[in-house]
DRENDREN-369952 format. One record per atom (N, C-alpha, C): residue in one letter; x, y, z. Coordinates in nm, 3 decimals, always signed. Layout:
N
+---+---------+---------+---------+
: r :       x :       y :       z :
+---+---------+---------+---------+
: A :       X :       Y :       Z :
...
+---+---------+---------+---------+
END
This chain:
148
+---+---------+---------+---------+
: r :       x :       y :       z :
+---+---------+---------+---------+
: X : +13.595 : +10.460 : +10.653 :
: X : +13.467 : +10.395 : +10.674 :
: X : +13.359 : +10.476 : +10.604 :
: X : +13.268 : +10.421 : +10.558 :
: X : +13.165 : +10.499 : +10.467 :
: X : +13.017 : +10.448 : +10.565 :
: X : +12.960 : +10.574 : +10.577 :
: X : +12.873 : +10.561 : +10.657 :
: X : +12.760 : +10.603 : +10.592 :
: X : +12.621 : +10.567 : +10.607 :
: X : +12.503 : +10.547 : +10.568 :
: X : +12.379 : +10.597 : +10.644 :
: X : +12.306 : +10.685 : +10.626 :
: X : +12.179 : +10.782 : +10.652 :
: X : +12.069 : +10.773 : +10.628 :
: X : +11.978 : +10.680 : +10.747 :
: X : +11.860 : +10.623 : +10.651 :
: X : +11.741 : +10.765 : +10.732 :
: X : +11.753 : +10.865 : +10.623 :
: X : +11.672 : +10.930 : +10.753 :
: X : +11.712 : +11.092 : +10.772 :
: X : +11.688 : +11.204 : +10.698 :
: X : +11.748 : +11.311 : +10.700 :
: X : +11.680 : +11.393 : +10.723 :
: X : +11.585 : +11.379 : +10.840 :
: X : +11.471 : +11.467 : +10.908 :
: X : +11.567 : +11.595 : +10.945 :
: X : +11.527 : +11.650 : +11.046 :
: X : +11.592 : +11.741 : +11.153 :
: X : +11.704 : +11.652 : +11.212 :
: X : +11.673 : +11.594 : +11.310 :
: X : +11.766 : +11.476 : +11.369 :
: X : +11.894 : +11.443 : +11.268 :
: X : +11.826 : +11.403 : +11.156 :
: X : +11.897 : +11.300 : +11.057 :
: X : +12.039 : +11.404 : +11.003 :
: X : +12.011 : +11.487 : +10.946 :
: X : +12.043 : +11.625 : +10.895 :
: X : +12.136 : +11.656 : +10.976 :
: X : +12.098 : +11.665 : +11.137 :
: X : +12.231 : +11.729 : +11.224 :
: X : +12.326 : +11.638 : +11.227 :
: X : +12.314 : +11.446 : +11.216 :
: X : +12.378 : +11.373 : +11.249 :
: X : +12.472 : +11.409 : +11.147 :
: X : +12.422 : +11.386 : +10.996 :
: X : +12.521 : +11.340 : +10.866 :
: X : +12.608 : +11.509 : +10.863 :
: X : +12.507 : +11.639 : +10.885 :
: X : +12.648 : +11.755 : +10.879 :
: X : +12.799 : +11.706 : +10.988 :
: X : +12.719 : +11.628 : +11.121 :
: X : +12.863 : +11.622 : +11.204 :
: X : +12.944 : +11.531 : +11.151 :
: X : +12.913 : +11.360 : +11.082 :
: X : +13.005 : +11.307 : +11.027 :
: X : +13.074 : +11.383 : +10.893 :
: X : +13.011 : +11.476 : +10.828 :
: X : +13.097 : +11.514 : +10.699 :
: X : +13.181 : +11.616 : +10.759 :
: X : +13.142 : +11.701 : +10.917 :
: X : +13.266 : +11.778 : +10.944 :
: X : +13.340 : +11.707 : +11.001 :
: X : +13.342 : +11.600 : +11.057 :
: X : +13.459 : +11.524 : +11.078 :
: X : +13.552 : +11.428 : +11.000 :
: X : +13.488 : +11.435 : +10.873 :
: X : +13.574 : +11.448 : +10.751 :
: X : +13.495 : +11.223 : +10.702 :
: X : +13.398 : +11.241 : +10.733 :
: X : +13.399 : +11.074 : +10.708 :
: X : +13.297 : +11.100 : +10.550 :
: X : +13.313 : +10.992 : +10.529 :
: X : +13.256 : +10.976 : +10.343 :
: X : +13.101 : +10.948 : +10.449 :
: X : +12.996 : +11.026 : +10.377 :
: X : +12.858 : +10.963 : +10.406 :
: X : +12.752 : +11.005 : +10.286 :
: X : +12.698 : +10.864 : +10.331 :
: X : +12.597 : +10.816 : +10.195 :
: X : +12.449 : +10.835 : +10.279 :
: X : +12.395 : +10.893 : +10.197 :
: X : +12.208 : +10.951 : +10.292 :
: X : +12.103 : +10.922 : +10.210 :
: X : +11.974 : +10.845 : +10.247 :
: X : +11.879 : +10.808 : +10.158 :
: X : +11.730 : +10.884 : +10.242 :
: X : +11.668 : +10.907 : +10.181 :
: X : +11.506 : +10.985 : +10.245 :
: X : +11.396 : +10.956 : +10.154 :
: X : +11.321 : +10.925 : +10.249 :
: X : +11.134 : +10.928 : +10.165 :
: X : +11.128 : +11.003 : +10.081 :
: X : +11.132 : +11.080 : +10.096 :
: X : +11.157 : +11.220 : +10.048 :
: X : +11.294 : +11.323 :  +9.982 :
: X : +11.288 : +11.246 :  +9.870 :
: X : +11.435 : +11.307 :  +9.815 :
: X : +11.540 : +11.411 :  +9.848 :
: X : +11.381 : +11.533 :  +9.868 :
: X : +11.416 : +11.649 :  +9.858 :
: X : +11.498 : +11.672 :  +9.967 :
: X : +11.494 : +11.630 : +10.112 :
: X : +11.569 : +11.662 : +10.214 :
: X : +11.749 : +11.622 : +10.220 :
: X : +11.741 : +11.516 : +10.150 :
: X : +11.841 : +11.490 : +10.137 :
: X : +11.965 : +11.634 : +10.045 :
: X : +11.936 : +11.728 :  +9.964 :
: X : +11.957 : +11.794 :  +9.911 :
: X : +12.057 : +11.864 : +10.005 :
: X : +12.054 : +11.917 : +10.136 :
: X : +12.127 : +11.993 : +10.198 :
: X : +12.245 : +11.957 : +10.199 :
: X : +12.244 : +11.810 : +10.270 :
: X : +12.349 : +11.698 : +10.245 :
: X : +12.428 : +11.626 : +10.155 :
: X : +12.391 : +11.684 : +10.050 :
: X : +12.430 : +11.659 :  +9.922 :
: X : +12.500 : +11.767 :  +9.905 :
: X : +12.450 : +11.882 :  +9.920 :
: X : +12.555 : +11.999 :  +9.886 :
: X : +12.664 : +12.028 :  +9.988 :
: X : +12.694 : +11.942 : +10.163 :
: X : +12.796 : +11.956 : +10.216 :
: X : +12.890 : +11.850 : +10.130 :
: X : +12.847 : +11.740 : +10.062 :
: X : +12.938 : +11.660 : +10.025 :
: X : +12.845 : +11.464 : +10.007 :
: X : +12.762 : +11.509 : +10.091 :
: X : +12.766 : +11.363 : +10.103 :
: X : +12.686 : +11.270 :  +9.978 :
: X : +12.699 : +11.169 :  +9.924 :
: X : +12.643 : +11.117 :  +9.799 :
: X : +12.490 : +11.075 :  +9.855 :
: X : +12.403 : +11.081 :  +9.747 :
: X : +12.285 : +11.008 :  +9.797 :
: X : +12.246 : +10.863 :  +9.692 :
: X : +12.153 : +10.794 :  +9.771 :
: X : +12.120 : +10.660 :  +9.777 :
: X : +11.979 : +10.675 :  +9.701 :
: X : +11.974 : +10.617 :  +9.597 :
: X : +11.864 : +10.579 :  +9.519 :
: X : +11.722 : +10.451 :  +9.630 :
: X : +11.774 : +10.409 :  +9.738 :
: X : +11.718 : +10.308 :  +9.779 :
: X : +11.750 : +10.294 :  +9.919 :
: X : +11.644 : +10.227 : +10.030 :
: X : +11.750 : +10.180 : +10.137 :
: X : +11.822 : +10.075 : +10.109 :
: X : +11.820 :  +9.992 : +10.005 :
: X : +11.915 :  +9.865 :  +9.986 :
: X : +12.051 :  +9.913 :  +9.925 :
: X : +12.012 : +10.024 :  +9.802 :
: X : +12.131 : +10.065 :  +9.762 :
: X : +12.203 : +10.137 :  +9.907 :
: X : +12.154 : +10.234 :  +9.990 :
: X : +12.212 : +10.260 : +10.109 :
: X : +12.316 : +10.150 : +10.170 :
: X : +12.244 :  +9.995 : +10.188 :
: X : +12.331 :  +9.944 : +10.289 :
: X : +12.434 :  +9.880 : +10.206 :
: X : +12.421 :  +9.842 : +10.091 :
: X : +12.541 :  +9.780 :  +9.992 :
: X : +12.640 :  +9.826 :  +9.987 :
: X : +12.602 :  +9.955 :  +9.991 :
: X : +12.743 : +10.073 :  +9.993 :
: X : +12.796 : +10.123 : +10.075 :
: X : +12.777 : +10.073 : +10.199 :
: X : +12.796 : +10.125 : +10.377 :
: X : +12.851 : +10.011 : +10.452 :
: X : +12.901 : +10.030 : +10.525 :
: X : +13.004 :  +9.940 : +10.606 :
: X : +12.866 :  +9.967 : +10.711 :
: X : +12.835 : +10.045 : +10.775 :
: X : +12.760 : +10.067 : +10.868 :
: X : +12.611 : +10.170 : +10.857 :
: X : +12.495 : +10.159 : +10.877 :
: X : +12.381 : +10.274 : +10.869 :
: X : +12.302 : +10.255 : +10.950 :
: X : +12.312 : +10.392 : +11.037 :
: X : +12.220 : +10.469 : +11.110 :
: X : +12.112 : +10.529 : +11.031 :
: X : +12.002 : +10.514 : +11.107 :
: X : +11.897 : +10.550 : +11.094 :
: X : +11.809 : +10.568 : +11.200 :
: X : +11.746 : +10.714 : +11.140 :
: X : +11.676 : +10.798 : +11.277 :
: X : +11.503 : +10.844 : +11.173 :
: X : +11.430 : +10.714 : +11.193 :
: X : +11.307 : +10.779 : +11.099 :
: X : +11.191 : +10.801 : +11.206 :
: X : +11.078 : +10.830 : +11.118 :
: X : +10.934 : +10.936 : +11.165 :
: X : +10.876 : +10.813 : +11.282 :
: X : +10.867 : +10.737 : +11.242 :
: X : +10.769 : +10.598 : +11.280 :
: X : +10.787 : +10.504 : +11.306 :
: X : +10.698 : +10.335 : +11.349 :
: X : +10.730 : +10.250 : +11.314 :
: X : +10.735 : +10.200 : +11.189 :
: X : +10.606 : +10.266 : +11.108 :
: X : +10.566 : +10.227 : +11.016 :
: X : +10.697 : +10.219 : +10.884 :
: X : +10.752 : +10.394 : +10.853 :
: X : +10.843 : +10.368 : +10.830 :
: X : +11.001 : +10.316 : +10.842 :
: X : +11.007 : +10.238 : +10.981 :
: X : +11.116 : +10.174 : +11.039 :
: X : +11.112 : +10.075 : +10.986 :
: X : +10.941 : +10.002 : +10.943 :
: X : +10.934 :  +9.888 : +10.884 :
: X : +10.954 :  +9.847 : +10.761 :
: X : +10.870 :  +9.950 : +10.644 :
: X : +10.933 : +10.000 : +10.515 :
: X : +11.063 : +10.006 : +10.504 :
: X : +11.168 : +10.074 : +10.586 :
: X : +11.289 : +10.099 : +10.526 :
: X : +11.373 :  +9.987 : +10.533 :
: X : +11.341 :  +9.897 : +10.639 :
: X : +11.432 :  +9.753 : +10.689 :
: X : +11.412 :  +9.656 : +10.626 :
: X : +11.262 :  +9.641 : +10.629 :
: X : +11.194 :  +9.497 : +10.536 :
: X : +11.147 :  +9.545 : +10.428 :
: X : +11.106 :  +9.636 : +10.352 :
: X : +11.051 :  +9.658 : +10.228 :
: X : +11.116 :  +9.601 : +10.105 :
: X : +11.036 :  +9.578 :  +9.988 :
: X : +11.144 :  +9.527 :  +9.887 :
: X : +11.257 :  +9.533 :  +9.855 :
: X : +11.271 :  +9.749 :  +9.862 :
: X : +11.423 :  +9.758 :  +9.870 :
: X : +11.455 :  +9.810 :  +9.956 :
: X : +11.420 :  +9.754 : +10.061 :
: X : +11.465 :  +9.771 : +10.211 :
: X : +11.621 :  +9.746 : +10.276 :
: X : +11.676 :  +9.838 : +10.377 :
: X : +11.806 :  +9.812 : +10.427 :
: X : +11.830 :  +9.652 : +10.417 :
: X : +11.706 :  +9.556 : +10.464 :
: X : +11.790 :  +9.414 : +10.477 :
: X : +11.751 :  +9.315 : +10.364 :
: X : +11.725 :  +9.396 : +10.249 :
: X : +11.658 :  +9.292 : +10.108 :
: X : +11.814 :  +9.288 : +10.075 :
: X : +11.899 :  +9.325 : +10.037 :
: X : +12.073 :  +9.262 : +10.004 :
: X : +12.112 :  +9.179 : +10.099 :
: X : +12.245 :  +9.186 : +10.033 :
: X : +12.373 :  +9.119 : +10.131 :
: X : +12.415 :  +9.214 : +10.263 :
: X : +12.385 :  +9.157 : +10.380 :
: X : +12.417 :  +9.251 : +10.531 :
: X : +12.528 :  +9.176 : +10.590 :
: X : +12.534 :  +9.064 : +10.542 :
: X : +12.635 :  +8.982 : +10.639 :
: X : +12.736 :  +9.090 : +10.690 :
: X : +12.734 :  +9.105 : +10.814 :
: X : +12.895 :  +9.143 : +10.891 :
: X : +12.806 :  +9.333 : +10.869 :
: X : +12.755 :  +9.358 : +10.817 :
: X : +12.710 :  +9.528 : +10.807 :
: X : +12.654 :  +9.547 : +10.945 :
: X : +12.685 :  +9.653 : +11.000 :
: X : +12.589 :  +9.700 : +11.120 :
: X : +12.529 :  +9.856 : +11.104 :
: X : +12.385 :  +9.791 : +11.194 :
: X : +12.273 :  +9.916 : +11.160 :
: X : +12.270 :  +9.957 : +11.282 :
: X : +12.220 : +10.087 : +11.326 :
: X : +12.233 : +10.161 : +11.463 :
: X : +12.076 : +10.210 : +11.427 :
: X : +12.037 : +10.147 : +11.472 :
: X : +11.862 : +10.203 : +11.512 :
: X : +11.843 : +10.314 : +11.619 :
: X : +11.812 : +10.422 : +11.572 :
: X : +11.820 : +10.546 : +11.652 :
: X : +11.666 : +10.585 : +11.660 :
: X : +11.526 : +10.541 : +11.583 :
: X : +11.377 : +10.586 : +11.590 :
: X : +11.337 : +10.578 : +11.678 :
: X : +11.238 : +10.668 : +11.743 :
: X : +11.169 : +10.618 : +11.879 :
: X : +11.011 : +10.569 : +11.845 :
: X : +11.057 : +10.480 : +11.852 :
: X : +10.939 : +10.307 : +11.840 :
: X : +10.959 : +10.273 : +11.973 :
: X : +10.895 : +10.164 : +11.950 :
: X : +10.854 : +10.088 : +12.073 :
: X : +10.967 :  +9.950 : +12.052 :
: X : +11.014 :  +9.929 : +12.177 :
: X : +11.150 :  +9.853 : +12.213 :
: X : +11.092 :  +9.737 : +12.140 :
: X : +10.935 :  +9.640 : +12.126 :
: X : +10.935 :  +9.533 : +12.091 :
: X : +10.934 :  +9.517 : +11.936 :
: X : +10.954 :  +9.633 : +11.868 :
: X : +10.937 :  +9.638 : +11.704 :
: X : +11.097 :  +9.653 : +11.662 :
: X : +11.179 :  +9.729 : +11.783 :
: X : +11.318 :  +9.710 : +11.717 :
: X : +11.373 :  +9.578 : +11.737 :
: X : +11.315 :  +9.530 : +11.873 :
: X : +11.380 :  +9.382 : +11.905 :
: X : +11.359 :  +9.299 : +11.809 :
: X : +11.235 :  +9.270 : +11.751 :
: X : +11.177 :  +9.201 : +11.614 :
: X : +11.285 :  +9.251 : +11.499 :
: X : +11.337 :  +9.347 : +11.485 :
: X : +11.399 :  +9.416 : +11.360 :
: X : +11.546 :  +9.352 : +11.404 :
: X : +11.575 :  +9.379 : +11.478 :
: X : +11.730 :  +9.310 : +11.524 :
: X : +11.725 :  +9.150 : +11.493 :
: X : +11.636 :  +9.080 : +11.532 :
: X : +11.588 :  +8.955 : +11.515 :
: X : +11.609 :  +8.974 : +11.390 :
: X : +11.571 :  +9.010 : +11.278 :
: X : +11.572 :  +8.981 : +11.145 :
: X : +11.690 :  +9.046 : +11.047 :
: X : +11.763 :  +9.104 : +11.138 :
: X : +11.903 :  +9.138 : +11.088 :
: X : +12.067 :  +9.024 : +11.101 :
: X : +11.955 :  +8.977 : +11.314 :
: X : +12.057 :  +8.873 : +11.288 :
: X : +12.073 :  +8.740 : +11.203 :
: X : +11.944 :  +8.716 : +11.145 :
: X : +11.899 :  +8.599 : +11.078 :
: X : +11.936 :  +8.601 : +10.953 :
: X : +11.972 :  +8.747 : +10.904 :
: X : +12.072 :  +8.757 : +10.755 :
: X : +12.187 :  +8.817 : +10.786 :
: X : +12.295 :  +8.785 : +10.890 :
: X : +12.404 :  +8.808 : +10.881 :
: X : +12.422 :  +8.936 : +10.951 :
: X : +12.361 :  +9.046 : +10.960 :
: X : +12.410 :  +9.179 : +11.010 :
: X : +12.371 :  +9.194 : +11.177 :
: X : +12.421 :  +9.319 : +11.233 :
: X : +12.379 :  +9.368 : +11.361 :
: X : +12.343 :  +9.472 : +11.348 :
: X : +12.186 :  +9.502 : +11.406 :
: X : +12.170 :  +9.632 : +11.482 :
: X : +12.165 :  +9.631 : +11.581 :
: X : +12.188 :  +9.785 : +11.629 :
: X : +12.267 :  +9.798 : +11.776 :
: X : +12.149 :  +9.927 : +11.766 :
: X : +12.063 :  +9.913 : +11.933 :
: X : +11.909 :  +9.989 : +11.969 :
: X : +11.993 : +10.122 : +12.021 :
: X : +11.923 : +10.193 : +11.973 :
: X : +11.911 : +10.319 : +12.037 :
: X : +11.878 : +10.334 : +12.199 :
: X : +12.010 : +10.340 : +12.306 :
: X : +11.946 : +10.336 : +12.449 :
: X : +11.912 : +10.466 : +12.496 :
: X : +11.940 : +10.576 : +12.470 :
: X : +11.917 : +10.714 : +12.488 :
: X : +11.969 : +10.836 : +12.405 :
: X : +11.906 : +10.961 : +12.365 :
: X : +11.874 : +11.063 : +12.276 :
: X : +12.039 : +11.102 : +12.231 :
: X : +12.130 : +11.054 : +12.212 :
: X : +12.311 : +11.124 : +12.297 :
: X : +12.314 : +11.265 : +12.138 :
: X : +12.388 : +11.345 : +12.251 :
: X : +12.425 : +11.490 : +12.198 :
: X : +12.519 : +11.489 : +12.081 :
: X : +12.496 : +11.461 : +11.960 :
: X : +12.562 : +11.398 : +11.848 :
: X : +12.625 : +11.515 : +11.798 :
: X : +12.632 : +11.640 : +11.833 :
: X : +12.688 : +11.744 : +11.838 :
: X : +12.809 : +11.768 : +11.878 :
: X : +12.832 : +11.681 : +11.985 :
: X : +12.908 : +11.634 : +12.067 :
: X : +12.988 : +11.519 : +12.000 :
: X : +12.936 : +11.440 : +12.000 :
: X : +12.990 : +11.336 : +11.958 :
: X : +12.971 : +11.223 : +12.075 :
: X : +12.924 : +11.201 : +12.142 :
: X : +12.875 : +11.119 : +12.229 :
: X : +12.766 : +11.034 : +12.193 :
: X : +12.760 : +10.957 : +12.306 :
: X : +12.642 : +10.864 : +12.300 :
: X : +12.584 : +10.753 : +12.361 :
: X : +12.534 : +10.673 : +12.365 :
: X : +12.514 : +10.506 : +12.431 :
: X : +12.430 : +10.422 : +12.363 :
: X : +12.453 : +10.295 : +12.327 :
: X : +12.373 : +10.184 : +12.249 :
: X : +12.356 : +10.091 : +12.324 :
: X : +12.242 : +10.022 : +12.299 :
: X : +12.242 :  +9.909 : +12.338 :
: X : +12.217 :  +9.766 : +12.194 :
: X : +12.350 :  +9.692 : +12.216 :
: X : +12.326 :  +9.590 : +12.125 :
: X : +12.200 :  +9.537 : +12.105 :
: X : +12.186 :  +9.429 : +12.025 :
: X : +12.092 :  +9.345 : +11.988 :
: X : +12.081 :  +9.261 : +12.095 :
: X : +12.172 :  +9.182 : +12.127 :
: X : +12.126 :  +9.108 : +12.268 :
: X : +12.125 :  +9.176 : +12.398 :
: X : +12.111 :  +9.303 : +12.362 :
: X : +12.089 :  +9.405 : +12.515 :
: X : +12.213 :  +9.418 : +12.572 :
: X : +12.330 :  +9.408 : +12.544 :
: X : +12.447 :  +9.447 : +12.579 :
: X : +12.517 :  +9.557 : +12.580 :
: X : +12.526 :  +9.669 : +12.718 :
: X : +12.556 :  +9.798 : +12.612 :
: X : +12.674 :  +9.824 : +12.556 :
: X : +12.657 :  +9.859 : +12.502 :
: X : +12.824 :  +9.955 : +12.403 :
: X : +12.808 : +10.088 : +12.422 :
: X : +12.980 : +10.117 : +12.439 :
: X : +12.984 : +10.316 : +12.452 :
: X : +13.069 : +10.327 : +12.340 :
: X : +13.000 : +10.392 : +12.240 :
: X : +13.097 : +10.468 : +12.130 :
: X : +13.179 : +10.530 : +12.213 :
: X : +13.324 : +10.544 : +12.126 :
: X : +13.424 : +10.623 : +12.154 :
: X : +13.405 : +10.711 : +12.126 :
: X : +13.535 : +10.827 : +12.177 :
: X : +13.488 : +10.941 : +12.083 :
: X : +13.482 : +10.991 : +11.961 :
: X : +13.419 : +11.064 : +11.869 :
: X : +13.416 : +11.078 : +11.787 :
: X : +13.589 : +11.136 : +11.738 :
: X : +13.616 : +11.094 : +11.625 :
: X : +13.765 : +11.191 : +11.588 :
: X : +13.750 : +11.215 : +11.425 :
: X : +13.830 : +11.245 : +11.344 :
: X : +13.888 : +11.284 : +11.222 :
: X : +13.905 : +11.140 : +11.193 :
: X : +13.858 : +11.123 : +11.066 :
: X : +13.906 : +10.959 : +11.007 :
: X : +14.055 : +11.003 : +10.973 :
: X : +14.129 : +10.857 : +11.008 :
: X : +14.299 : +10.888 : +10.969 :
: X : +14.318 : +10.885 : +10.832 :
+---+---------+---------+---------+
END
């Protein structure tokens, strides 16, 4: 599975080092090029775009600054949902306000994809966690393992 990084703050950064030590292919895109750099040198490729991000991702998380940029990266020209999403799922991890992700889920389901809300901070260190779907349904990631 090739996984996708919209977002390589502090947060962002700890997430994508734990998927590349658990050996998964990950693709990372940032406002800001430069951060992405760390992540690049454990392995992981970077994304010219958030659209190029989701084309090339089965799935992308994203953990950004704002709403503002939650909104930029999803809807912007070359925003996560300006391509093809059908069947792609996004894991909204920003802390916004619940009625701007609900709106954002709304417009993921309307081109084919799912995001799944961020229900609480989980110790990704760990490998844990909790989501709550788009229609408010929760889901518990499994545990994290070694891709086979």
């Amino acid at each position: 599975m090739i996984i996708g990084l919209a977002g390589t703050g502090r947060m962002g950064a700890a997430m994508g080092a734990r998927l590349l030590a658990l050996g998964h292919e990950v693709v990372v895109w940032n406002r800001t090029a430069d951060k992405t750099k760390p992540l690049a040198a454990a392995g992981a490729k970077v994304a010219g775009t958030p659209r190029a991000l989701a084309a090339g991702c089965e799935i992308v998380l994203s953990i950004l600054t704002d709403a503002a940029a939650v909104e930029a990266t999803y809807l912007g020209e070359s925003g996560l949902l300006a391509g093809e999403v059908a069947g792609k799922l996004f894991v909204e991890m920003s802390t916004v306000r619940p009625a701007g992700q609900q709106a954002l889920a709304a417009a993921a389901a309307a081109r084919g994809g799912l995001l799944a809300l961020m229900r609480s901070p989980p110790p990704f260190s760990s490998g844990t966690g909790s989501f709550r779907g788009a229609a408010g349904r929760p889901f518990r990631a499994p545990p994290s393992s070694p891709p086979a």
